[in-house]
The first five atom37 places (N, CA, C, CB, O) and aatype in JSON, in Angstrom:
{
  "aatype": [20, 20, 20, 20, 20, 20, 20, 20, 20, 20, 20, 20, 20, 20, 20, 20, 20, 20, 20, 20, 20, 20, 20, 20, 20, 20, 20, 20, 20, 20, 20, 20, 20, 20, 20, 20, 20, 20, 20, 20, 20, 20, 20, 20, 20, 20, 20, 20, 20, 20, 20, 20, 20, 20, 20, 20, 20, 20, 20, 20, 20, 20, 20, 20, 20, 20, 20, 20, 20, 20, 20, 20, 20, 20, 20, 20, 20, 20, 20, 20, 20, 20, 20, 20, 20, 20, 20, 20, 20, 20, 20, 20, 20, 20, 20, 20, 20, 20, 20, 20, 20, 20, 20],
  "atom_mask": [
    [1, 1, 1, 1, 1],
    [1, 1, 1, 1, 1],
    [1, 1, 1, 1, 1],
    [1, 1, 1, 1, 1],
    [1, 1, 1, 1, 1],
    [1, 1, 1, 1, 1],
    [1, 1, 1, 1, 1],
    [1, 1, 1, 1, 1],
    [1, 1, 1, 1, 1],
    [1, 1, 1, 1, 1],
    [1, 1, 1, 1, 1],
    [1, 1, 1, 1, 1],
    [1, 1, 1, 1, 1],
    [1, 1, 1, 1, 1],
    [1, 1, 1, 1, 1],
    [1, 1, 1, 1, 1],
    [1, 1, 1, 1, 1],
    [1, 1, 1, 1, 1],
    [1, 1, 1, 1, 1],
    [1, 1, 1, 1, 1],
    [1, 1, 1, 1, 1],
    [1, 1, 1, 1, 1],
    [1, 1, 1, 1, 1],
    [1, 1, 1, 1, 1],
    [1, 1, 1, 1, 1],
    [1, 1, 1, 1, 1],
    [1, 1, 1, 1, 1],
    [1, 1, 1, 1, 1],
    [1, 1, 1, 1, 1],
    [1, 1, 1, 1, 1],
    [1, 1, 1, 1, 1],
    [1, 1, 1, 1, 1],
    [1, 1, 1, 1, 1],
    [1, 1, 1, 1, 1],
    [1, 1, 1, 1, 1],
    [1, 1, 1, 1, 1],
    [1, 1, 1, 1, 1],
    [1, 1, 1, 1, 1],
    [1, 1, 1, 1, 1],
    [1, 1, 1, 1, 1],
    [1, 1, 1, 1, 1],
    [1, 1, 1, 1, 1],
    [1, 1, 1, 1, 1],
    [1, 1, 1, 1, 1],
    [1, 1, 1, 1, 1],
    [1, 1, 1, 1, 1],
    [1, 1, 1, 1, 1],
    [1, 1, 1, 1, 1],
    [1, 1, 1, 1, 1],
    [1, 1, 1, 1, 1],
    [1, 1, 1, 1, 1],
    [1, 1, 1, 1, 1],
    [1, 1, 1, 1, 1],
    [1, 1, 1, 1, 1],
    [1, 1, 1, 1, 1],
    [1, 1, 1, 1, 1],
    [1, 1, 1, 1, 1],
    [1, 1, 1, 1, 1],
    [1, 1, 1, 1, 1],
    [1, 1, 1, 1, 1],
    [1, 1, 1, 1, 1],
    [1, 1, 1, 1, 1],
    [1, 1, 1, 1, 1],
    [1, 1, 1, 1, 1],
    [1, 1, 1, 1, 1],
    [1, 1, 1, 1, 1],
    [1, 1, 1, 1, 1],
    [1, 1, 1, 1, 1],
    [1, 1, 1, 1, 1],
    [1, 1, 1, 1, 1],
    [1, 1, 1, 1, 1],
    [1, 1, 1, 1, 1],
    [1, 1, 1, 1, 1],
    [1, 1, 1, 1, 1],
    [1, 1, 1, 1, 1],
    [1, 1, 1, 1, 1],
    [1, 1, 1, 1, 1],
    [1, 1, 1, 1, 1],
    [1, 1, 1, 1, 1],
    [1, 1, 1, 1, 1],
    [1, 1, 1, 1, 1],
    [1, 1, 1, 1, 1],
    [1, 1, 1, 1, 1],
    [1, 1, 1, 1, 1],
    [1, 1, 1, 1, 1],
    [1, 1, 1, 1, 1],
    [1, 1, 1, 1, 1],
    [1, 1, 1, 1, 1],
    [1, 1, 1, 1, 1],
    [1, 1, 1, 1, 1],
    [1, 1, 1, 1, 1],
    [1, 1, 1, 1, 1],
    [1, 1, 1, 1, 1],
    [1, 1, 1, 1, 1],
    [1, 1, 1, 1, 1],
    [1, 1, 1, 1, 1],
    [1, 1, 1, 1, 1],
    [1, 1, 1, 1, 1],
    [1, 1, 1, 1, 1],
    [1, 1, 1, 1, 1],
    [1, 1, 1, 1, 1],
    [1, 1, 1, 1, 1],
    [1, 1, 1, 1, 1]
  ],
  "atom_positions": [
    [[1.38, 17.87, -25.25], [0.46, 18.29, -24.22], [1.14, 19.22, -23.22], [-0.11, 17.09, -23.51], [0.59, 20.22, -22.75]],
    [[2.23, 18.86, -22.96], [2.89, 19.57, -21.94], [4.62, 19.93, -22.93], [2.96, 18.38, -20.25], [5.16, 19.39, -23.89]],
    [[5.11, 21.46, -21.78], [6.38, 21.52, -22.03], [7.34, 21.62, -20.89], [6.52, 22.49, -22.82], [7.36, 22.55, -20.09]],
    [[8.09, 20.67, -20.89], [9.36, 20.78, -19.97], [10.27, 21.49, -19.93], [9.96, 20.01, -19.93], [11.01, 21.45, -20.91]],
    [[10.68, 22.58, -18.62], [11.8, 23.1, -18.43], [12.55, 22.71, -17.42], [11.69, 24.17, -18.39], [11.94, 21.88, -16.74]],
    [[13.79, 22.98, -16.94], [14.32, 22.65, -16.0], [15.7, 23.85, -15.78], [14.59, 21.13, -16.22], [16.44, 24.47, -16.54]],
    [[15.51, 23.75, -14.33], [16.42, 24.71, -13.25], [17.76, 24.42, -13.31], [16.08, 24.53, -11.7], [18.03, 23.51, -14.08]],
    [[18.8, 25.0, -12.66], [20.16, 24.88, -12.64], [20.21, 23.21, -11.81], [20.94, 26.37, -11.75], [21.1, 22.38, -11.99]],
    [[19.16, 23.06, -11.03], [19.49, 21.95, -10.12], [19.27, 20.8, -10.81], [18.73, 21.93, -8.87], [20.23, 20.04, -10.66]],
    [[18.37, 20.32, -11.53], [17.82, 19.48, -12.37], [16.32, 19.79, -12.61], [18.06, 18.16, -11.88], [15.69, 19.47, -13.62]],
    [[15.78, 20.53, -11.43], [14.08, 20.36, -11.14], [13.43, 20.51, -12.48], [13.36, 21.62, -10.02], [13.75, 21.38, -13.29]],
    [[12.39, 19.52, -12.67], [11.73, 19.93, -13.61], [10.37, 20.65, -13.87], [11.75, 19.12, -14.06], [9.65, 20.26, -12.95]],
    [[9.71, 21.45, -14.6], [8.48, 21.65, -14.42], [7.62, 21.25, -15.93], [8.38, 23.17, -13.9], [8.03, 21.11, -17.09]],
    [[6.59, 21.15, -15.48], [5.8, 20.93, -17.27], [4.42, 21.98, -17.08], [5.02, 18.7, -17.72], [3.63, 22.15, -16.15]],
    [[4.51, 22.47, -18.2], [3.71, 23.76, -18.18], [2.74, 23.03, -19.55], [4.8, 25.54, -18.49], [3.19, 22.35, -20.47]],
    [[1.44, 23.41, -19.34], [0.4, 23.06, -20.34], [0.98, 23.38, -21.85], [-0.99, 23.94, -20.01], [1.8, 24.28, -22.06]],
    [[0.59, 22.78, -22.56], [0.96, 23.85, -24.07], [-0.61, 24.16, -24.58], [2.07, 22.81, -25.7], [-0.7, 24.75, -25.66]],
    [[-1.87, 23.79, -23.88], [-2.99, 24.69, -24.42], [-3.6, 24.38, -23.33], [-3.78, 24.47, -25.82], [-3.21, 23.59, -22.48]],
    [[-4.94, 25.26, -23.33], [-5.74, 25.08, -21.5], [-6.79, 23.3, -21.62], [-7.54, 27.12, -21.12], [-7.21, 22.83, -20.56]],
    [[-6.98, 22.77, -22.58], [-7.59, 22.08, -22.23], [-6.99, 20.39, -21.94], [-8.48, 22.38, -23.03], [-7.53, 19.29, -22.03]],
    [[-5.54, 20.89, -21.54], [-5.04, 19.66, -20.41], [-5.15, 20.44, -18.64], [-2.91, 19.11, -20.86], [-5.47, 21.53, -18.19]],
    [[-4.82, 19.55, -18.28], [-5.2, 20.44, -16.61], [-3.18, 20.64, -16.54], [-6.35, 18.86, -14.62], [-2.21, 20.13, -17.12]],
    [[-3.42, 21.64, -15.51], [-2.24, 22.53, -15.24], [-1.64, 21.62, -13.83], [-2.76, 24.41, -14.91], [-0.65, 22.17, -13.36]],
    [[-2.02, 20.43, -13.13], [-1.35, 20.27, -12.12], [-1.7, 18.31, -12.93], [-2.02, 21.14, -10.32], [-2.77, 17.96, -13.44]],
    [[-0.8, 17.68, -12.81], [-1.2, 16.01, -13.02], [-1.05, 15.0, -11.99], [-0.38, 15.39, -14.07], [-0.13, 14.86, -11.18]],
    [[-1.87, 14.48, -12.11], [-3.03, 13.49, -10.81], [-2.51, 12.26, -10.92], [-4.96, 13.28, -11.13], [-2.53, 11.6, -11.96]],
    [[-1.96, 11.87, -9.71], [-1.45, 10.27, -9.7], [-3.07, 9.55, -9.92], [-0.49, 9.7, -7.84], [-3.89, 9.88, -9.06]],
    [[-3.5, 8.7, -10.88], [-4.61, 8.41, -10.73], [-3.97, 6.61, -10.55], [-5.71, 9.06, -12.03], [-3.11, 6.23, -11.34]],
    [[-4.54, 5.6, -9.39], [-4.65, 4.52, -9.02], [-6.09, 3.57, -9.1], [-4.18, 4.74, -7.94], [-7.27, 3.78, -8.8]],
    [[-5.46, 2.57, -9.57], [-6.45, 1.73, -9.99], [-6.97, 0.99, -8.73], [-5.94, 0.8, -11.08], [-6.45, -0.12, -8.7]],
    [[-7.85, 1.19, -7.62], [-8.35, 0.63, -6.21], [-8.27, -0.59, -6.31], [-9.71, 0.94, -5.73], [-7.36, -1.25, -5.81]],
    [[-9.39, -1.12, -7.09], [-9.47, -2.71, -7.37], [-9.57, -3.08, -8.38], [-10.32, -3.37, -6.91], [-10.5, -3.05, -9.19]],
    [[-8.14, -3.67, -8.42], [-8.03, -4.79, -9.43], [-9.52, -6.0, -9.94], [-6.79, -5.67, -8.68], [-9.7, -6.4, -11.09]],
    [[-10.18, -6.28, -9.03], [-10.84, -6.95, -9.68], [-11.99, -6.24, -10.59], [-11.23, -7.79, -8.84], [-12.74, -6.84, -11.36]],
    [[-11.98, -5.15, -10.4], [-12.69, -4.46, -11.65], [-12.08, -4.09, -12.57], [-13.33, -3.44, -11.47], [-12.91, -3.72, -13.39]],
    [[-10.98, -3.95, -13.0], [-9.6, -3.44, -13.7], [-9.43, -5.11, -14.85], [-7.88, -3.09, -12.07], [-8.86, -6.17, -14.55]],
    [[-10.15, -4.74, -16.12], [-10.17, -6.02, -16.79], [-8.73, -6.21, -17.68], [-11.55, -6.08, -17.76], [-8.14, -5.33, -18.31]],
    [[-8.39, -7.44, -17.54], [-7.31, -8.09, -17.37], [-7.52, -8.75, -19.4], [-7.41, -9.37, -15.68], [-8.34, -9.46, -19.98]],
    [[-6.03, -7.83, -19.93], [-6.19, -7.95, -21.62], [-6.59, -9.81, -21.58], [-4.22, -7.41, -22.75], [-6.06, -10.7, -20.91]],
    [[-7.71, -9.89, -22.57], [-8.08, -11.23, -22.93], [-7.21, -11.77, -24.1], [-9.55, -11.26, -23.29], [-7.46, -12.97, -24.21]],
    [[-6.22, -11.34, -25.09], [-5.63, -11.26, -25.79], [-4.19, -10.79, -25.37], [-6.29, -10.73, -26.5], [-3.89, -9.71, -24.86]],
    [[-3.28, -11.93, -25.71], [-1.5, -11.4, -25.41], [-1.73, -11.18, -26.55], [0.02, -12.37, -24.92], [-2.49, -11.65, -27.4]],
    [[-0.41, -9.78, -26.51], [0.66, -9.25, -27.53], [1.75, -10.54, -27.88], [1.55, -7.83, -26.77], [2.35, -11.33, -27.16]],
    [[1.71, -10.38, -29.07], [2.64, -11.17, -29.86], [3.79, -9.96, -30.04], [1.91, -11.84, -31.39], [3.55, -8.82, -30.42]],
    [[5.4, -10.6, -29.58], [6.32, -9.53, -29.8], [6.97, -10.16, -30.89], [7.24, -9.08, -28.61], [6.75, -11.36, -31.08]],
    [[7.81, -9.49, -31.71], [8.21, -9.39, -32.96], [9.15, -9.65, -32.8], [8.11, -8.47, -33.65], [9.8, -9.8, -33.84]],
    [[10.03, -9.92, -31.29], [11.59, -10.41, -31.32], [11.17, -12.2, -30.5], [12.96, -8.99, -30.06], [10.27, -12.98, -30.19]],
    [[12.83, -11.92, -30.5], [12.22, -13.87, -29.24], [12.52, -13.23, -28.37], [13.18, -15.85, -29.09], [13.14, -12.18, -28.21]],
    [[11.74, -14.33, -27.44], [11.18, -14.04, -26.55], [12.44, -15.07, -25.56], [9.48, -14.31, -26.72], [13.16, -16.02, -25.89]],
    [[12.26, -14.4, -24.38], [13.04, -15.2, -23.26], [12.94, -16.68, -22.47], [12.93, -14.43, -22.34], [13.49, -17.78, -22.43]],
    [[11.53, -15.7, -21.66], [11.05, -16.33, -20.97], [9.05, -16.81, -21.9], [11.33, -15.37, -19.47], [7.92, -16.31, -21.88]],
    [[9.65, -17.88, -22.48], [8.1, -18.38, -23.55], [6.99, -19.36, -22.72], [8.68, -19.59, -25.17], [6.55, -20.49, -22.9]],
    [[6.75, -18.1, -21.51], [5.74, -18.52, -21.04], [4.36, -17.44, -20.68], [6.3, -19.18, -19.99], [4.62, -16.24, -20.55]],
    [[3.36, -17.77, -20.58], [1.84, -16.45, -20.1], [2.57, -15.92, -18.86], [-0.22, -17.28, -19.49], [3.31, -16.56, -18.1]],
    [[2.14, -14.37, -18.8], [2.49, -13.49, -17.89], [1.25, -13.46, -17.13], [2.98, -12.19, -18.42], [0.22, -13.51, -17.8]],
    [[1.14, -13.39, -15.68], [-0.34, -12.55, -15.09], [0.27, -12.07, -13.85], [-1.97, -13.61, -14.71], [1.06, -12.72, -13.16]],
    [[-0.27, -10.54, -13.54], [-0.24, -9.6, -12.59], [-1.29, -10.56, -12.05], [-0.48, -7.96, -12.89], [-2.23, -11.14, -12.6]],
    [[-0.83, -10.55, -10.79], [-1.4, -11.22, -9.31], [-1.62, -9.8, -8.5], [-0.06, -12.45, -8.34], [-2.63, -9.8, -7.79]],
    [[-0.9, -8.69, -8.48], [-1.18, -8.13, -7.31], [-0.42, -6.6, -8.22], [-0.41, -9.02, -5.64], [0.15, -6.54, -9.31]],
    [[-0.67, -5.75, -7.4], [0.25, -4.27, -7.55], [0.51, -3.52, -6.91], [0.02, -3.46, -8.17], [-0.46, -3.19, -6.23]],
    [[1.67, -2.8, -6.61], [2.21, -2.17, -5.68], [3.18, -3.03, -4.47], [1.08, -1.49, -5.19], [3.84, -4.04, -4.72]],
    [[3.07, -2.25, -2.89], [4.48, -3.19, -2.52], [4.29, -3.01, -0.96], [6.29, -2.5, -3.19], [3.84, -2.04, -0.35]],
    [[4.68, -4.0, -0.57], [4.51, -3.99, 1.27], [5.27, -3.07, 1.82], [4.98, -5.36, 2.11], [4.91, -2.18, 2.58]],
    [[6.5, -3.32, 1.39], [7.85, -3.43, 2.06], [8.14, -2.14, 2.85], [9.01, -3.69, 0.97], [8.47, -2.13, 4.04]],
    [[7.96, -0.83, 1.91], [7.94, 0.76, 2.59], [9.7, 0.81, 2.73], [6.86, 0.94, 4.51], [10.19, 1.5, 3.62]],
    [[10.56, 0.04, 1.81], [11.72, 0.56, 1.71], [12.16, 2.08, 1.58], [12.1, -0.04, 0.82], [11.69, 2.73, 0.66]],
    [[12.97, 2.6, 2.39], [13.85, 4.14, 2.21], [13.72, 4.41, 0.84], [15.61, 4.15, 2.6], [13.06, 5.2, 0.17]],
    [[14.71, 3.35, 0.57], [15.82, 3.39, -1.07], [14.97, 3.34, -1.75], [16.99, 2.2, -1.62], [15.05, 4.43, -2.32]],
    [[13.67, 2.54, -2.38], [13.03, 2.45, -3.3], [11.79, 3.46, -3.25], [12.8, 1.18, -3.4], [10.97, 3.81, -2.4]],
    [[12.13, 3.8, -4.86], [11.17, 4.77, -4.93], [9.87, 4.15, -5.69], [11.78, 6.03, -5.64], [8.86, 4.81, -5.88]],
    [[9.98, 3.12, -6.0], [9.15, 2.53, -6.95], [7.79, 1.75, -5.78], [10.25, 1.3, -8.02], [6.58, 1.89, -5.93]],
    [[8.47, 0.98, -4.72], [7.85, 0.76, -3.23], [6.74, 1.88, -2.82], [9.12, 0.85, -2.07], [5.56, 1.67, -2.54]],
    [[7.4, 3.07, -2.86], [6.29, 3.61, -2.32], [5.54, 4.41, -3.39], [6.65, 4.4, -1.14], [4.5, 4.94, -3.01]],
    [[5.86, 4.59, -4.51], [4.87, 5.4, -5.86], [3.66, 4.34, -6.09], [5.9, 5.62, -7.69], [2.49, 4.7, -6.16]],
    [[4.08, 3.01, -6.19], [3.34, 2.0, -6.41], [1.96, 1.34, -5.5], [4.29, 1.21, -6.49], [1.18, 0.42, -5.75]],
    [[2.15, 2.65, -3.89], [1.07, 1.95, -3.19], [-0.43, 2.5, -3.81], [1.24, 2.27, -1.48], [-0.7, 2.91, -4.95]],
    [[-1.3, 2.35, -2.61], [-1.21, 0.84, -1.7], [-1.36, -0.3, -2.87], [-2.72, 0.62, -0.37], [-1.59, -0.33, -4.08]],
    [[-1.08, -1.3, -1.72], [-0.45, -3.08, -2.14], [-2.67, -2.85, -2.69], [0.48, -4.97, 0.15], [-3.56, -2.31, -2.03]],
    [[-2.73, -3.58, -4.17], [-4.13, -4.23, -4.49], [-3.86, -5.31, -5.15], [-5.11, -3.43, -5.29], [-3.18, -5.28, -6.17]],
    [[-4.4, -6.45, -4.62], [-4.45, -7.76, -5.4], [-5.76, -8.2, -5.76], [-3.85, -8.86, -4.66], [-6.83, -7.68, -5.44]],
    [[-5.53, -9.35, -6.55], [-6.78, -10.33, -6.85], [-6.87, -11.04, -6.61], [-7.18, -10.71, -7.63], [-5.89, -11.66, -6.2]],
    [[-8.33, -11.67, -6.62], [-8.66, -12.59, -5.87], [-8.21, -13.94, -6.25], [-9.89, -12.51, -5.74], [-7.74, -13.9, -7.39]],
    [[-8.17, -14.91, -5.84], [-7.8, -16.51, -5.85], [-8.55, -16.62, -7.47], [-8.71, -17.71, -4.26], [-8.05, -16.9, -8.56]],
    [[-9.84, -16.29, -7.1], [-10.74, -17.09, -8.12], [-10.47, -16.46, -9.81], [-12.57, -16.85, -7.57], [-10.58, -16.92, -10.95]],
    [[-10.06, -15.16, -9.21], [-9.93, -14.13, -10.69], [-8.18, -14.54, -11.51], [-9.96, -11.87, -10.01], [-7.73, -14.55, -12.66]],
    [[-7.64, -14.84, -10.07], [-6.14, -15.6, -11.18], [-6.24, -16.35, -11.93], [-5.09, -16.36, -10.7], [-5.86, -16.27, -13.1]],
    [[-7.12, -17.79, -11.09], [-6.96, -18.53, -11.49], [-8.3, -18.53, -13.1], [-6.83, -19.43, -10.27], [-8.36, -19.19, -14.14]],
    [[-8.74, -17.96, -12.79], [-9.55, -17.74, -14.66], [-8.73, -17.27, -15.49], [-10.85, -16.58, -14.96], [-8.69, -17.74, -16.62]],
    [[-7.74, -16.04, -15.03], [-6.7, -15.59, -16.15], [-5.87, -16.34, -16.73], [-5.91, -14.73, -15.8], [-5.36, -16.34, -17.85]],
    [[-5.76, -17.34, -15.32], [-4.8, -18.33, -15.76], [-5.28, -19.51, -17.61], [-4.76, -19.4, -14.07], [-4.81, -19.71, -18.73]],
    [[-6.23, -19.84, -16.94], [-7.17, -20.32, -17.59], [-7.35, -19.78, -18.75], [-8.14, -20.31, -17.0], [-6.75, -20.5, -19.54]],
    [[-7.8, -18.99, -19.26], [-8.25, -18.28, -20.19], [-7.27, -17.98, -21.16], [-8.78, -17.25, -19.71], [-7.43, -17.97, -22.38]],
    [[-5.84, -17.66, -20.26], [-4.78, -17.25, -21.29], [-3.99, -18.27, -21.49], [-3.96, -16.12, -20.94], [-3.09, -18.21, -22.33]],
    [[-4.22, -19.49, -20.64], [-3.77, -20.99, -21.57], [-3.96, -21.02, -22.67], [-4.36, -22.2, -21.33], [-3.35, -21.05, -23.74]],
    [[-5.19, -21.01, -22.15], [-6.38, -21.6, -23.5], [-6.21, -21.15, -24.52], [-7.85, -21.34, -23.47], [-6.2, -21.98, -25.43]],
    [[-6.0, -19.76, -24.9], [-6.33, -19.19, -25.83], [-4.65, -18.48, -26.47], [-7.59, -18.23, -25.33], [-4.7, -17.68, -27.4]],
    [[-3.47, -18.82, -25.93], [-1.98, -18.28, -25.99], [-1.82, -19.86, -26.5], [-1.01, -17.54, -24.33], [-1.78, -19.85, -27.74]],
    [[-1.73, -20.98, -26.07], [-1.32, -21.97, -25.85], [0.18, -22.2, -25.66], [-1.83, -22.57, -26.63], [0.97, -22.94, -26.24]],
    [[0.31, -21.32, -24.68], [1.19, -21.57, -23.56], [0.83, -22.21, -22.63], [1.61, -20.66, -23.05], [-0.28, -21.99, -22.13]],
    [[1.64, -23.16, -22.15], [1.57, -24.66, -21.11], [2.49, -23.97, -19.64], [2.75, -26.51, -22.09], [2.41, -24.75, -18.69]],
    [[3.32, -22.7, -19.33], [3.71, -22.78, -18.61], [3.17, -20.81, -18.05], [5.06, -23.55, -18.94], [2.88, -19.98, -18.91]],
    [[3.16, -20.52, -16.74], [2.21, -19.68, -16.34], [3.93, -18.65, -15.03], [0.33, -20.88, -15.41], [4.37, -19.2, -14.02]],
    [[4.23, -17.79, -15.36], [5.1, -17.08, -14.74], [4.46, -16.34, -13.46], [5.68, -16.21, -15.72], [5.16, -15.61, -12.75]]
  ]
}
């Protein structure tokens, strides 16, 4: 879709490789999570696993507004979910993973 060049400094640029991608790319953010549907189905990974328990995003992005981190502020604003919507994920991906323990 795109081609990368880069300057003596490191800078990079990405130039279209045909017109029907757009020429400038759009941080696009997901507002609310509670419309943002939450996979009903885990991935099964093909190695072992570490930590052999259900994963669920509670929230995204970050309060903090650290200097150093760049990930803090790419990641705003802070959107979470609601009490009631965890606790169904929770639920749901018991049920249906049968995993007994919830990270």
């Amino acid at each position: 879709m795109y081609t990368a060049t880069y300057d003596m400094n490191g800078a990079q640029t990405l130039k279209p490789i045909n017109d029907e991608v757009p020429k400038l790319i759009e941080k696009r953010t997901i507002v609310d999570l509670e419309e943002w549907p939450y996979p009903k189905e885990q991935l099964v990974p093909i190695t072992e696993v570490v930590h052999d328990r259900l994963n669920v995003e509670v929230f995204r992005g970050c309060t903090r507004g650290c200097r150093f981190c760049q990930a803090g502020m790419i990641t705003r604003p802070v959107r979470e979910r609601s009490d009631e919507q965890v606790r169904t994920m929770i639920q749901s991906g018991l049920k249906r993973t049968g995993y007994d323990e919830v990270a």
